[in-house]
Structures are given as C-alpha cells and as structure tokens.
C-alpha positions as CSV (number, residue, x, y, z in Angstrom):
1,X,89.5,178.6,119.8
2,X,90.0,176.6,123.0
3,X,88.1,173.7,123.9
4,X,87.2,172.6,127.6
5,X,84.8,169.2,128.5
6,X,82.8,169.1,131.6
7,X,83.1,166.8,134.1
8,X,81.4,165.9,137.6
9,X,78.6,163.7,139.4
10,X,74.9,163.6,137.5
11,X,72.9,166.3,138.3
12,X,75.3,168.7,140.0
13,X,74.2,171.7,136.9
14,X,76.8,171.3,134.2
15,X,74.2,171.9,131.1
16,X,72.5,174.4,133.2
17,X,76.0,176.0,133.7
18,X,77.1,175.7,130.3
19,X,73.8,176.8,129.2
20,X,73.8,180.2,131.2
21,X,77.4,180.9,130.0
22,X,76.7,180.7,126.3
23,X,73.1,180.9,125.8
24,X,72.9,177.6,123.8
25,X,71.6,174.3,124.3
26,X,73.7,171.6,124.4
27,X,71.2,168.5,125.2
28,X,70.6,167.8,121.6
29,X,68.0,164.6,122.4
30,X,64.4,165.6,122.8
31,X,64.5,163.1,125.6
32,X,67.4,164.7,127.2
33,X,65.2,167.6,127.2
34,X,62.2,166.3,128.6
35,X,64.3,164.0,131.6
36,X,66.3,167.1,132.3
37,X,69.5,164.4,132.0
38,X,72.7,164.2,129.5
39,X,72.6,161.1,127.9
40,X,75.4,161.8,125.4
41,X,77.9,164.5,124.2
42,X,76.7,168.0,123.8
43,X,78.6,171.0,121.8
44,X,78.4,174.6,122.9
45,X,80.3,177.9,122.4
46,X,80.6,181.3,123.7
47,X,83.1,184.4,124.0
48,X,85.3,185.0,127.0
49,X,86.5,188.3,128.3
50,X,89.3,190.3,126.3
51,X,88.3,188.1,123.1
52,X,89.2,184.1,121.9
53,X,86.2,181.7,122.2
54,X,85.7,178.6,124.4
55,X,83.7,175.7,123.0
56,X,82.5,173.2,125.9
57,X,82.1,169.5,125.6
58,X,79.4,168.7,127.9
59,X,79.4,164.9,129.0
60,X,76.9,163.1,131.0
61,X,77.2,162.1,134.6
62,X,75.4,159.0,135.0
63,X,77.4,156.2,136.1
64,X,75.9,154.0,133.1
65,X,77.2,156.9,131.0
66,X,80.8,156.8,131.7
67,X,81.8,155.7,128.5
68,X,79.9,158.6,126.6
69,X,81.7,161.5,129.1
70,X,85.6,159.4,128.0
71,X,84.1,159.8,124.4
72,X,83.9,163.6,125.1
73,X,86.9,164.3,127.8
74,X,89.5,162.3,125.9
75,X,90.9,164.6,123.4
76,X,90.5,167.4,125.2
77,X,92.8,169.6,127.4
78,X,91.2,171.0,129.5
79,X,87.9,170.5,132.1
80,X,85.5,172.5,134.0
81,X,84.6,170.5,137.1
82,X,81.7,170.9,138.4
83,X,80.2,170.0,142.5
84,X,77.0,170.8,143.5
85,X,76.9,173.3,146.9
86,X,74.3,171.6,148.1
87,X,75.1,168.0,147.6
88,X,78.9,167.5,147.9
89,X,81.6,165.6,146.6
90,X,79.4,162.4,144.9
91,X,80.7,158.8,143.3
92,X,81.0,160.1,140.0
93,X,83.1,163.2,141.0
94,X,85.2,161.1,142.7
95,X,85.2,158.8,138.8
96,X,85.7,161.9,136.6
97,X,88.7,163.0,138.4
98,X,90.0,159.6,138.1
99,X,89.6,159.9,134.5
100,X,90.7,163.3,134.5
101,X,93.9,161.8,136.1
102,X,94.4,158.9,134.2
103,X,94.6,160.5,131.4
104,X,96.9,163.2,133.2
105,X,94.8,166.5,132.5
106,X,96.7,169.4,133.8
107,X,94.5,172.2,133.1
108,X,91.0,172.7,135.3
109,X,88.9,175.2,136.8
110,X,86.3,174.2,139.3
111,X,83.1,175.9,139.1
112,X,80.8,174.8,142.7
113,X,76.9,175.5,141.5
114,X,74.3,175.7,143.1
115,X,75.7,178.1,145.6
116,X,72.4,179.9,145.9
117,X,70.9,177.1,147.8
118,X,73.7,176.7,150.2
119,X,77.1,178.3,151.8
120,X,80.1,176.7,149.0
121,X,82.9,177.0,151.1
122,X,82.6,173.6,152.6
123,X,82.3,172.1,148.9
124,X,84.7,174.4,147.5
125,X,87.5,173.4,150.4
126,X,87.2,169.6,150.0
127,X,86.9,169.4,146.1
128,X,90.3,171.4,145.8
129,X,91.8,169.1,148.6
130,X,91.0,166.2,146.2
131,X,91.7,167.6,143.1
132,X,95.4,168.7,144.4
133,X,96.1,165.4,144.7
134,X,95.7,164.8,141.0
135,X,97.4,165.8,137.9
136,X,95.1,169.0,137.8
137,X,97.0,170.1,141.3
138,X,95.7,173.2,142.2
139,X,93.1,174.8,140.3
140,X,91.3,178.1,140.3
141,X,87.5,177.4,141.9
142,X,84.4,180.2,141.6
143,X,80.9,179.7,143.0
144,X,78.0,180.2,140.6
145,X,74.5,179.8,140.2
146,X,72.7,179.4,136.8
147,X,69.6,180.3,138.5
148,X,71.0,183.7,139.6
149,X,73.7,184.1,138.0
150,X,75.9,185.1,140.8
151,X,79.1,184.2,140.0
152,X,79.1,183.8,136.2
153,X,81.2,186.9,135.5
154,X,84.0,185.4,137.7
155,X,84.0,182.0,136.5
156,X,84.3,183.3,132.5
157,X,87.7,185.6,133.5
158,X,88.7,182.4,135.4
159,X,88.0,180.3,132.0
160,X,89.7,183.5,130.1
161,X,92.5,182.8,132.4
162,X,92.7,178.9,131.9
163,X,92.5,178.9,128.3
164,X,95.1,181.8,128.3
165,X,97.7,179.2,130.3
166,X,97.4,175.9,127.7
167,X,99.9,175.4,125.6
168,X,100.0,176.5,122.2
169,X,98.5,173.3,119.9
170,X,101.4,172.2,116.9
171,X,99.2,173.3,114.2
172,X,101.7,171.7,111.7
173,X,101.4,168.3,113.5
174,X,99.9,164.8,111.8
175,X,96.0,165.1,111.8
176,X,94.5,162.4,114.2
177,X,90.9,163.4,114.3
178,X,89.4,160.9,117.3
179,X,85.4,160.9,115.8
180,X,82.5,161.7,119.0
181,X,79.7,161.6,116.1
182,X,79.4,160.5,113.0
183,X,75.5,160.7,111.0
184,X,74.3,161.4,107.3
185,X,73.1,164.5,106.1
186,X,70.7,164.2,103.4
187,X,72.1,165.4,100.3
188,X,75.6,165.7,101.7
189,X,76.1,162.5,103.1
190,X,78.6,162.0,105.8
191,X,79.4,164.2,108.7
192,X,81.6,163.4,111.3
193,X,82.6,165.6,114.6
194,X,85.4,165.6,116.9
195,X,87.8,167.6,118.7
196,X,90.8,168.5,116.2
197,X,93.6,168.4,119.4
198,X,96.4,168.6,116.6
199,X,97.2,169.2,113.1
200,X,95.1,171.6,110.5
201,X,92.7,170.0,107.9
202,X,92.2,172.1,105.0
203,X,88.7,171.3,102.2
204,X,90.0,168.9,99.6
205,X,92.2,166.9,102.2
206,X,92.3,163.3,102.2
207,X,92.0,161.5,105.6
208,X,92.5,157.7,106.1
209,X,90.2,156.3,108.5
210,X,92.1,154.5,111.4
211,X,88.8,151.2,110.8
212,X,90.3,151.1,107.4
213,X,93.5,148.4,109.4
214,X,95.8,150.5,106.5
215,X,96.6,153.7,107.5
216,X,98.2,153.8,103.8
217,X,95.1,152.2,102.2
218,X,92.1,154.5,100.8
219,X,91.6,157.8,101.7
220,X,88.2,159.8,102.4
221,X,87.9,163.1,100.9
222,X,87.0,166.1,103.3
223,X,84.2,167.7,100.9
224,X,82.9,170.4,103.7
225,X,84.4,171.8,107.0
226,X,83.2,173.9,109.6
227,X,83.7,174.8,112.8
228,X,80.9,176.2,115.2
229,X,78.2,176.2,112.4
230,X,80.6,178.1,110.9
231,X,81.9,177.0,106.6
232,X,85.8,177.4,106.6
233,X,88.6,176.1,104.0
234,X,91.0,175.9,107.0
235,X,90.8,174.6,110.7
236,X,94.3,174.3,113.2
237,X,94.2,172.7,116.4
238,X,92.3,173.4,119.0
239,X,89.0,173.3,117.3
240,X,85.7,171.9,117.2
241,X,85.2,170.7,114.0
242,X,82.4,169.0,111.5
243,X,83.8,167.1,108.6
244,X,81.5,165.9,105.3
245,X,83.7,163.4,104.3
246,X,83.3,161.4,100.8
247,X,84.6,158.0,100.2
248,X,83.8,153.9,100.2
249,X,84.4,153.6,103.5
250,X,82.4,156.8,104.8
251,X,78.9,155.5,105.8
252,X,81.0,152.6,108.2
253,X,82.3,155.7,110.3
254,X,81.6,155.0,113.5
255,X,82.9,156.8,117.2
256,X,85.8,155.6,118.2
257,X,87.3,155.8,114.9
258,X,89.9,158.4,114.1
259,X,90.9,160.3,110.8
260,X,94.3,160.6,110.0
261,X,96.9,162.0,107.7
262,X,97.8,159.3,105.1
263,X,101.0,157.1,104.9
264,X,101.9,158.9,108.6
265,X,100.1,156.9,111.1
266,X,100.6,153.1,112.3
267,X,97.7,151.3,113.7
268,X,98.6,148.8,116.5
269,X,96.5,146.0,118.5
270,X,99.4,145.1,121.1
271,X,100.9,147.9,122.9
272,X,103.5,147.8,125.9
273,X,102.4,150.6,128.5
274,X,103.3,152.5,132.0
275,X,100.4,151.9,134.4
276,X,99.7,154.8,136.6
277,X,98.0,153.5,139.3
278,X,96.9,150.0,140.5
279,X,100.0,147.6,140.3
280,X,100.0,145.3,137.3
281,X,99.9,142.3,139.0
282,X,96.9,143.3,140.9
283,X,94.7,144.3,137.3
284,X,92.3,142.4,136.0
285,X,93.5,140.2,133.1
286,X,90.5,141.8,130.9
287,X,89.8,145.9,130.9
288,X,88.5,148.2,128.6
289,X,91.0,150.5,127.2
290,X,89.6,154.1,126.7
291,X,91.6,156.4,124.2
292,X,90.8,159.3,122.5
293,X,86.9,158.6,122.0
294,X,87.8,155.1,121.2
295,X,86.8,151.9,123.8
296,X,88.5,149.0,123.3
297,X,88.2,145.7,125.0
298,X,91.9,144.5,126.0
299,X,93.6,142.1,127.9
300,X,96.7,142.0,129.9
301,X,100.0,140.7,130.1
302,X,101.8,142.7,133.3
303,X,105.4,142.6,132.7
304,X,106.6,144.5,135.8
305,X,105.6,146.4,138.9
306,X,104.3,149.3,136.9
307,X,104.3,148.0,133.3
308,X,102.1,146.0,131.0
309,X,101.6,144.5,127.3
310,X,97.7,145.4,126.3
311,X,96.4,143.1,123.2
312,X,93.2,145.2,122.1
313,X,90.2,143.7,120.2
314,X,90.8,145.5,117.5
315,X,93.6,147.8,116.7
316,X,94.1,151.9,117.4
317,X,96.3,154.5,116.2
318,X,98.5,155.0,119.2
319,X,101.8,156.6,119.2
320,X,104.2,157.0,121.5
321,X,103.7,159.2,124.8
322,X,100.0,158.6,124.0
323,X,98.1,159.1,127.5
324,X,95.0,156.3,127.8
325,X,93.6,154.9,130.7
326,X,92.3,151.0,131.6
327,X,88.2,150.8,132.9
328,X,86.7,148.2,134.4
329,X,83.1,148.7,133.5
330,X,81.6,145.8,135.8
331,X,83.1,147.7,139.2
332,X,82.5,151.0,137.6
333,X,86.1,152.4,138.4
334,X,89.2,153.4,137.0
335,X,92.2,150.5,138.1
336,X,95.2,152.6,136.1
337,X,95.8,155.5,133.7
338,X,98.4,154.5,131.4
339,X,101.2,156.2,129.3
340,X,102.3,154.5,125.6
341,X,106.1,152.9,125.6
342,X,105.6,150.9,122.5
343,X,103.4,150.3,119.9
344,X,105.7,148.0,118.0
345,X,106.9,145.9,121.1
346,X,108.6,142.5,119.9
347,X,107.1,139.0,120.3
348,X,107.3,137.2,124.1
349,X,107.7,133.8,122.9
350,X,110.6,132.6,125.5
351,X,110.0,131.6,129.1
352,X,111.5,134.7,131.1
353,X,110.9,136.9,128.3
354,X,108.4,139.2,130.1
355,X,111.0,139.6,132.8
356,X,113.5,140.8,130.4
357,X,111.0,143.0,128.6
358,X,110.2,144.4,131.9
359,X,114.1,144.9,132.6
360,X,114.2,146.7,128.6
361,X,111.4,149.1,129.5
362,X,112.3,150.9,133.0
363,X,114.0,152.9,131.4
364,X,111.6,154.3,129.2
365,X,109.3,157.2,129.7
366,X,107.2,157.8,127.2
367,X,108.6,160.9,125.9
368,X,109.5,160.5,122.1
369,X,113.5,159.8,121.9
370,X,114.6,158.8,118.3
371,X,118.5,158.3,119.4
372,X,117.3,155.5,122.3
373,X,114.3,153.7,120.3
374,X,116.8,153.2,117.4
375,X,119.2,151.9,120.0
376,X,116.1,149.6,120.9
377,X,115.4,148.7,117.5
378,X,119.0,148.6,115.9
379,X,117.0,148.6,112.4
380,X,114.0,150.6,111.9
381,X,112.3,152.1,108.7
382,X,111.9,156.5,109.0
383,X,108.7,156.1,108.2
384,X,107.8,153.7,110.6
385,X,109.9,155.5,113.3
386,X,108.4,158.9,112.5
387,X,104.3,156.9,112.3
388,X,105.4,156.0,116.2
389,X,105.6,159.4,117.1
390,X,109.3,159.9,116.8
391,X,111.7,162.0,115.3
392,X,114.4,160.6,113.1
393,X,117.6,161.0,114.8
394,X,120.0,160.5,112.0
395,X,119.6,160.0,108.2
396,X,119.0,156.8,106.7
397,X,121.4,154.5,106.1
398,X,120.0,152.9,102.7
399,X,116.8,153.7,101.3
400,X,114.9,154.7,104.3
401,X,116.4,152.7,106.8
402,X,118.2,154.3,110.0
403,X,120.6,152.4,111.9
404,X,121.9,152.5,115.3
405,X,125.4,153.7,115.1
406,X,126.7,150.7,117.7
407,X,124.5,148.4,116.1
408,X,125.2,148.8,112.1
409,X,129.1,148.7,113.8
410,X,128.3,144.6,114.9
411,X,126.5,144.2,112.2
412,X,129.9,145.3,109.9
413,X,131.9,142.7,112.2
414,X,129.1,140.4,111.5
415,X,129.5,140.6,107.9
416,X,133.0,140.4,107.9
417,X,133.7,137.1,109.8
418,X,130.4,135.7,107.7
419,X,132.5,136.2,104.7
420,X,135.9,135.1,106.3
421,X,134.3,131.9,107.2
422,X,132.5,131.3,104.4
423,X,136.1,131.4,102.5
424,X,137.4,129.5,104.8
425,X,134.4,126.9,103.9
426,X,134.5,126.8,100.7
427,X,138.3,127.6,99.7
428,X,137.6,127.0,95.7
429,X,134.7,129.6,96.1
430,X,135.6,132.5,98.8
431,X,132.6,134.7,97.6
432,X,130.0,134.6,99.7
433,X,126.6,135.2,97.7
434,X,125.0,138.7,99.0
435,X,121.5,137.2,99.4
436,X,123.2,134.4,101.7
437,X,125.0,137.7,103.4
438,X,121.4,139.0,104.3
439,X,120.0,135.6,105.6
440,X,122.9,135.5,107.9
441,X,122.4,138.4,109.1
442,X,119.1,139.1,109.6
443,X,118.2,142.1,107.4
444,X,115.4,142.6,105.7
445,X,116.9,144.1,102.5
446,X,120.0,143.3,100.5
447,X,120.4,147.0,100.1
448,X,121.5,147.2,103.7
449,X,124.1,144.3,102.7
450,X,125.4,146.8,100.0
451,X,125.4,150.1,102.3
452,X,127.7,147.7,105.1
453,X,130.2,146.8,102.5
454,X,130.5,150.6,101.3
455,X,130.2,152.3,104.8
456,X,132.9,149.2,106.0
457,X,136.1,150.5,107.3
458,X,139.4,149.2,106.2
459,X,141.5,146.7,108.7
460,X,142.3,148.3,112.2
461,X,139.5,151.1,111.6
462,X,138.8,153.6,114.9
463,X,135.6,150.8,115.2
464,X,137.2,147.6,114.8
465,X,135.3,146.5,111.7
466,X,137.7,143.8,110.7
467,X,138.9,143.6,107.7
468,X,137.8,145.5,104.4
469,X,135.0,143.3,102.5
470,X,134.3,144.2,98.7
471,X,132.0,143.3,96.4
472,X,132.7,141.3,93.2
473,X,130.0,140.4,90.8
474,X,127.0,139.8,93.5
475,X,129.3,138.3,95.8
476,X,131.6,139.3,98.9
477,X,135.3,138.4,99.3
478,X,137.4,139.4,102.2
479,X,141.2,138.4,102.6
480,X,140.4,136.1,100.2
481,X,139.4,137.5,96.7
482,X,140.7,134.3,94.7
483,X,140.0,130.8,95.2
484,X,142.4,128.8,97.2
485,X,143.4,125.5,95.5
486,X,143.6,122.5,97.6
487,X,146.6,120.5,97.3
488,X,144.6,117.2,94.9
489,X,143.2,120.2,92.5
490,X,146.7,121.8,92.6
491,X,147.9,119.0,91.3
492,X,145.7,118.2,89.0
493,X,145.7,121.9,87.0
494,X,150.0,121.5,87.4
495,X,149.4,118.8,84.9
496,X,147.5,120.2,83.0
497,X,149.5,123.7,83.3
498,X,152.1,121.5,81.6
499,X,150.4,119.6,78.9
500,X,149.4,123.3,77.4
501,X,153.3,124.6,78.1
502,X,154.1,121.8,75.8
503,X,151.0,122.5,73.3
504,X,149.8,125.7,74.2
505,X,146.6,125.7,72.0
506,X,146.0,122.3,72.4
507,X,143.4,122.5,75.4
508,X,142.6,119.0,76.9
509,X,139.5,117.2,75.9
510,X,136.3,116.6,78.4
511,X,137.7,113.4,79.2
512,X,140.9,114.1,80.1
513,X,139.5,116.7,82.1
514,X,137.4,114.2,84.1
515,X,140.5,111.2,84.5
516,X,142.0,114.5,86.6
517,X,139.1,115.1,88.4
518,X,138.6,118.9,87.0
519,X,134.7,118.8,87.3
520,X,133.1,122.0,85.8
521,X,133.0,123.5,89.3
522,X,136.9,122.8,90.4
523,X,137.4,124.2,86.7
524,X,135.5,127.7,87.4
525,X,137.8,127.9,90.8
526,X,141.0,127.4,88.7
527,X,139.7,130.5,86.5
528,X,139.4,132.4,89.1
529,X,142.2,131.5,90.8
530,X,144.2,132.5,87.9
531,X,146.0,129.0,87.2
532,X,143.8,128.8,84.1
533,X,142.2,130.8,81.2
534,X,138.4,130.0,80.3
535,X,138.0,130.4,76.4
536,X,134.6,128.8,75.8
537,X,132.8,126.4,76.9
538,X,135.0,123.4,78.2
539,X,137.9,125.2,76.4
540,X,140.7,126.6,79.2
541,X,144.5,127.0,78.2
542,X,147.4,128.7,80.1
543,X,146.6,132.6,81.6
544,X,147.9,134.7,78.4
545,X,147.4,132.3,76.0
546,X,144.6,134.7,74.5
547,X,147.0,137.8,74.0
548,X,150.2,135.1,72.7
549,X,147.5,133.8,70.4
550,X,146.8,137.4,69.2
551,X,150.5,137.9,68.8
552,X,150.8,134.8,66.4
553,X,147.6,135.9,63.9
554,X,149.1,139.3,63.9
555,X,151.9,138.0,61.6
556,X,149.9,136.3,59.2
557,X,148.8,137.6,55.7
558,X,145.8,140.3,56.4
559,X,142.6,139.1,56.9
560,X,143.0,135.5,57.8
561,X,140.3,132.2,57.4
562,X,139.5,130.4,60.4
563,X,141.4,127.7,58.6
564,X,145.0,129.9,58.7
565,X,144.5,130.6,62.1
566,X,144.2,126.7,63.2
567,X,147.0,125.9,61.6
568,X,149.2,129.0,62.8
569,X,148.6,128.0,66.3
570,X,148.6,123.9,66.0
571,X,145.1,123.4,67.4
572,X,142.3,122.1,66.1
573,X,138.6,123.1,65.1
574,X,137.4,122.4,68.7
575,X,139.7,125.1,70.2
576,X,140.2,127.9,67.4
577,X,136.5,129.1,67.2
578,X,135.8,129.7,70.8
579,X,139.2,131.3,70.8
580,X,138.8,133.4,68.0
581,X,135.1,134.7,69.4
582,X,136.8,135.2,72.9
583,X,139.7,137.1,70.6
584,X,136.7,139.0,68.7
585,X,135.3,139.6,72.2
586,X,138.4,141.1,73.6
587,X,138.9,143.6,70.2
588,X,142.2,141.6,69.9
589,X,140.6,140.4,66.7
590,X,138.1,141.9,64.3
591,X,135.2,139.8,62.2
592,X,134.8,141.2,58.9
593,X,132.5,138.7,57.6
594,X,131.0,135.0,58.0
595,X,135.0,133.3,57.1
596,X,137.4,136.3,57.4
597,X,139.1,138.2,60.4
598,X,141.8,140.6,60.7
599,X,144.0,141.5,63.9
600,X,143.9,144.9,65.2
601,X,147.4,145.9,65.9
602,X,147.1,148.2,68.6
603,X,144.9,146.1,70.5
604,X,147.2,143.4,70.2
605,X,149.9,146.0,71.5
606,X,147.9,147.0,74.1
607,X,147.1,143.3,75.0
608,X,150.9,142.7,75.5
C-alpha cells in the first residue's frame, strides 16, 4: 500500500477527484455532505494500474482548517495537489505548498480539475513554476474532470508512477504511530487511526502512548487491526491503519498523540532545530509547532541565523532528522519548516551560551551520526542514543554506556592526576575513595570509575594516560599505593619500632600510644605503610611478629593453653588473645576447643 494526502485551495475538487478515482466517499460528516465542504480528514482507497493500492488522505482547504489538512499531510509522503482550471493559483495553494515544503515533501503529482470548464494550460504552467521552487521540484501534472472524467486514466498511471518512485518504508523500524482519530466503538472500545509511515504492528502488540510522559511506562494492548476495512494480524509501513487498543490510558487518546514501541522512544519538550525559512531572529517568540498530526504551542529561543531552541507546551516524541514545521495561526502562514538537531540539547544558563550553542550546532545536519553525537555528548546511555534516532557507533563501555574515544581518554588523565593529588593531599592515606573518584569527575555511575581504571593504560601509553591507577579495596592508588609517613609520625612509630625490638610481644598500651601522638587514624597509615602490624584492636607489634610468634608456639608441648602461650612469648593477657585469634585467622594456629590450640607446622613453614 501507498499512501498520498491531498492538498490545495477550498473548493478546487479534491473529494470530487478522489471520489471519481475510487468510488468512495471520503466526507464522513453528514454536514460535510450537505455544505459540499471538508471539514476534517477523510480516508479513501482504490487500485492503480499494473496492481498495489493507493489510499488518499483528503484534508480540507479552508483557511480556518489548516490545522486539520497538517493533521492529515504530516506523516505522509506523498501529495496530490490539486488547482482548479477555472480559478487559479488561490491563498491556500500558495499555504499547502508551504506546508508541503516545510515539511520537505519530495514526492507530488499535480492533478488541475476542472479542466472541462476552462483551457488548463495556463494553470497547469504557473502551478509547476511554483511548485519547482519547492522541495517537490518538478512534478508530473494531468488535467481532469470528475464531471467528465476526461483525464482520469492519465492521472491514475501518473499516481502508478509516483507511488512506483518512493522509497521503500523500513518495515523493521520503531513503531511511531502519529493518531488523526481516535473514538469508541461500542463493545470494542477504542479505535484509533493513523498513517503507519514506519515500523509493522502485529495483534497482541503493546504500544506506549507518547501523552503517557514515559515512553517506558504502561503499555496499551493492540486487541484488533485493520487496514482498509480490512481484519489483519500484521501491518508494515506504508499503511492506513485502525487500531482497537486496550489499556488505562485508552479512552484519553486524543489526535496528536502518537503510539510507540516501548522502552525505544524519548519524549522531549525543548528541542534545538534548523529553520528553513524565515531567519530566527525575525520569528515570532511564540508559534505553533506542527509534527506528525500533533500541534503544539512553542516558543523560541533563536540561537543563530538559521537555528533555534523550541520549548513546547507539552512534550513530543521527536527524534533526530525529524522534519516539522513552525505556524503562526493569527497571520495564517507558514514563517519556517524546520529539521530536528537535538532533542536532548543541554541547559543555556550562561550569558553567551546561545552564541556558543549556535557555534556547536553549524555543523550539524540532521542526519543521524552516532560517531559525532557521542563526540557531542562524551557520555551517553545506548538506549538513550538509539531512542534519539541514532545508531550506536561503538559498544558500550560499562553497562550500557558508550564513550567518546577522545573523551573517555581525558577523562583517564582526569582520573589519574585526581588520584595523584589526592596522595599528594593526604600522604598517610593515598587512596582516593571511588565514590569521591566519580564526584570529581562528573559521572553518573561508579561503574564507569571501575571500566577507567581497567581500560587505563600503563605510564607512557600511545594516549598519554599517565600513570597506571589500581584499585585496592574500594579505593584508587597511583604511584603511591602505601601511605607516606611524615617526618613527626616517622618518628613517633621509630620509637615505638624500638620499644617492640626490645619486647617484641609487649605492644604499647593506649596511653603510650597517645603521649606519641599515634591517634587511631596515624596508626591505620602506619599499617599500611608497613612500619607496623595490626593484631586487634589497639594491639600493633613489629611487621612479622605474627609468623615469629608462630615459630615460638610451634616448640611447645602439643596443644597449648592460652596460658603457655603468654608466657612463651613474655606478653601479657591484653596482647596474647588478639594474637592468637589473628594466629587462628591466618591458619598459623588451630583452636581445638574453648582453652586449647595447636600449631599447624606447615603453615608455620609456609609463614616463614
């Protein structure tokens, strides 16, 4: 199936064309009927020459009715264009191709009516002047008369033709179903329509509906599908298609809304764009943005010449390279067509930071380019990067982040000279925490800490990262692993160093601890410095003492009491119990019961 909209000033035949070439109706209203005037969308079909079908949107022409015919023409690629023989180019011909261009519709034929009640030529020859100076460019025009008929045959090989030349739809693409109509059925409930200009939804799918704010949130079940009065299990892109969908948030469908594929779709309210047409500075600071059958109230920010930032009343599922145009409904024209840059732009909170945003974004098209909107971004979730509309360029980094190559390279150096200087801070403790590692850095998962220190090069690396940085027990050490004494706490654990040469299981008491100013915290630096050996709690003696002390209860009588084993190493009570558990804890020492022990000779080999 292909589907084509209509477009052209009111009353220049385009339901009485559409009419003769399918033989359906598509005013639906009585009143329409009776007026002889489209007042909203209308949905007919037919089959062209040398088979495929052709379903027509037919919008309304009225000026007032603008916003019904972008309903209609916005997800659509293709247009018949319609000028009355007899009448001329009008206002809203001149409107609908401005839509038509602003939303940069390259596909057209141009079908002048009326052509029984005067010559077309004249019509025919200015229409195509003006339509070549659009995206449409040259287009294929046929004269026709509903009345007659004259002309009909030529205009469906011409359609045959057009629909032959569009490009094939991606069929495997994320579902974004903009909704032209949405009513109850009794007994079925509700049943929304649109033009499916992507993607295939299947019976049983679940659809998220863009009104929801969470694309993620809860889904609505497709329950029925067809397409042209049709029932089917399956419809791919292009089609038109009628959805009963079941769900909470059903009944608050509304046009303008879109269904979309869960989990895959972001929905944005401030957008940076390229304006195609009237320059930025000259808009008005409040438009109505028009896309897919969605209108939007927005207001602008222009950044530069030919760029803007859109905050919209409420927010859309746009991606990137998403076509739109900008309205201004009180002057009844079309000020700029507009192509999506950004959808996840960052905050202008600096004075000259629209300057510089207009600097970032003249280099960007529009077109989808995963390697340069990570360069952009630096950091940016797959998910999020494939919900924009682009493909992932690399593979993630940690979890499902992706980094840019030059920027997870400064964000190494970064992380090396944080933990350099944090040693060089805090000498007695050179680790720098890996949750202080992420605050300094800006990321928003420690994860991403971890993946820098095991993607880190080692010193003199082909990318300069700096020196190696490892990971010790939640914390990062560079050049410095161990503590670096100052000269006052050097001195202090020297004397202490000697009073446990002299008694070597005689470790000094709290107090005498405290006249040397080894506070808990200076004590912890020694440990891990090396210049002392933590037993217990408040308990340190010389490094080795443990496996010397091992040595000593290996040459006692076989098992020993705690008792034997204070007096075999001089100490007292205080000192041999957390020694023996830490002895216990290495296996250099085995607890048989609640008084006796026993050495393990090969561990105390081992040990030594």
């Amino acid at each position: 199936m292909h589907v084509v909209a209509t477009a052209g000033h009111v009353d220049h035949g385009k339901s009485s064309l559409v009419r003769a070439l399918t033989g359906m109706e598509p005013d639906r209203w009585e009143e329409e009927r009776r007026r002889g005037l489209t007042l909203d969308l209308g949905f007919v079909w037919t089959e062209l020459p040398g088979g495929g079908t052709v379903a027509f949107v037919d919008v309304p022409g009225h000026e007032k009715l603008v916003g019904n015919m972008l309903a209609g023409v916005g997800p659509v690629p293709a247009v018949l264009l319609v000028v009355a023989a007899d009448q001329g180019w009008q206002p809203q011909s001149e409107e609908h191709l401005a839509v038509l261009d602003a939303l940069r519709v390259r596909h057209g034929v141009l079908a002048v009516t009326r052509s029984d009640l005067a010559d077309p030529a004249p019509v025919r020859r200015d229409a195509l002047a003006r339509i070549a100076e659009t995206s449409l460019g040259k287009v294929e025009a046929v004269a026709v008369s509903s009345v007659t008929g004259e002309g009909l045959d030529g205009l469906r090989a011409a359609l045959s033709r057009l629909t032959a030349a569009l490009p094939a739809p991606d069929r495997a693409a994320d579902v974004r179903l903009w909704v032209d109509r949405a009513f109850t059925v009794r007994g079925r409930g509700t049943v929304v329509t649109g033009t499916l200009a992507a993607g295939t939804v299947r019976a049983g799918d679940r659809l998220v509906p863009s009104s929801s704010g969470t694309p993620g949130g809860a889904a609505l079940r497709v329950r029925g599908l067809q397409s042209l009065q049709q029932d089917r299990e399956e419809v791919g892109a292009v089609a038109r298609v009628a959805l009963n969908v079941h769900g909470a948030a059903a009944g608050a469908l509304r046009r303008g809304d879109a269904l979309l594929t869960p989990g895959r779709w972001l929905t944005t309210a401030v957008l940076d764009v390229r304006l195609h047409g009237d320059p930025a500075a000259d808009l008005p600071r409040h438009l109505v943005l028009h896309a897919g059958s969605a209108a939007v109230p927005a207001t602008v920010r222009p950044l530069g010449s030919d760029t803007a930032r859109l905050t919209l009343e409420r927010p859309l599922p746009l991606r990137t390279g998403d076509t739109a145009l900008l309205r201004d409904p009180g002057r009844h024209r079309i000020p700029a067509g507009l192509t999506v840059l950004d959808v996840r732009p960052p905050r202008l909170e600096r004075r000259g930071a629209g300057r510089a945003r207009a600097r970032d974004l003249e280099a960007v098209t529009g077109a989808p380019d995963g390697a340069a909107e990570l360069r952009r971004r630096g950091l940016v979730r797959r998910a999020e990067l494939l919900a924009m509309g682009v493909l992932a360029p690399a593979e993630p980094v940690a979890g499902d982040w992706l980094a840019d190559p030059g920027h997870w390279a400064r964000l190494r150096r970064r992380l090396a000279e944080a933990v350099e200087e944090h040693a060089a801070r805090r000498p007695m403790d050179p680790g720098l925490p890996v949750e202080a590692a992420r605050r300094a850095l800006g990321l928003p998962e420690r994860s991403l800490v971890q993946a820098l220190v095991d993607t880190a090069p080692d010193a003199g690396g082909a990318d300069g990262g700096g020196p190696r940085v490892r990971q010790r027990d939640g914390r990062l050490y560079g050049r410095s692993a161990r503590p670096q004494l100052p000269p006052p706490v050097r001195r202090a654990v020297d004397a202490v160093r000697a009073e446990l040469r002299r008694a070597p299981f005689r470790a000094p008491e709290a107090r005498r601890l405290a006249e040397l100013g080894l506070t808990p915290g200076v004590v912890a630096a020694a440990v891990a410095a090396g210049a002392l050996l933590r037993v217990g709690d408040g308990i340190v003696l010389l490094p080795g003492a443990d496996t010397e002390a091992a040595a000593l209860l290996a040459r006692l009588e076989q098992p020993f009491t705690t008792s034997e084993a204070r007096r075999a190493l001089d100490t007292t009570r205080r000192v041999v119990i957390p020694l023996l558990e830490h002895l216990d804890a290495r296996g250099l020492t085995v607890r048989l019961d609640g008084t006796l022990r026993r050495c393990d000779p090969a561990a105390s080999a081992d040990a030594r």
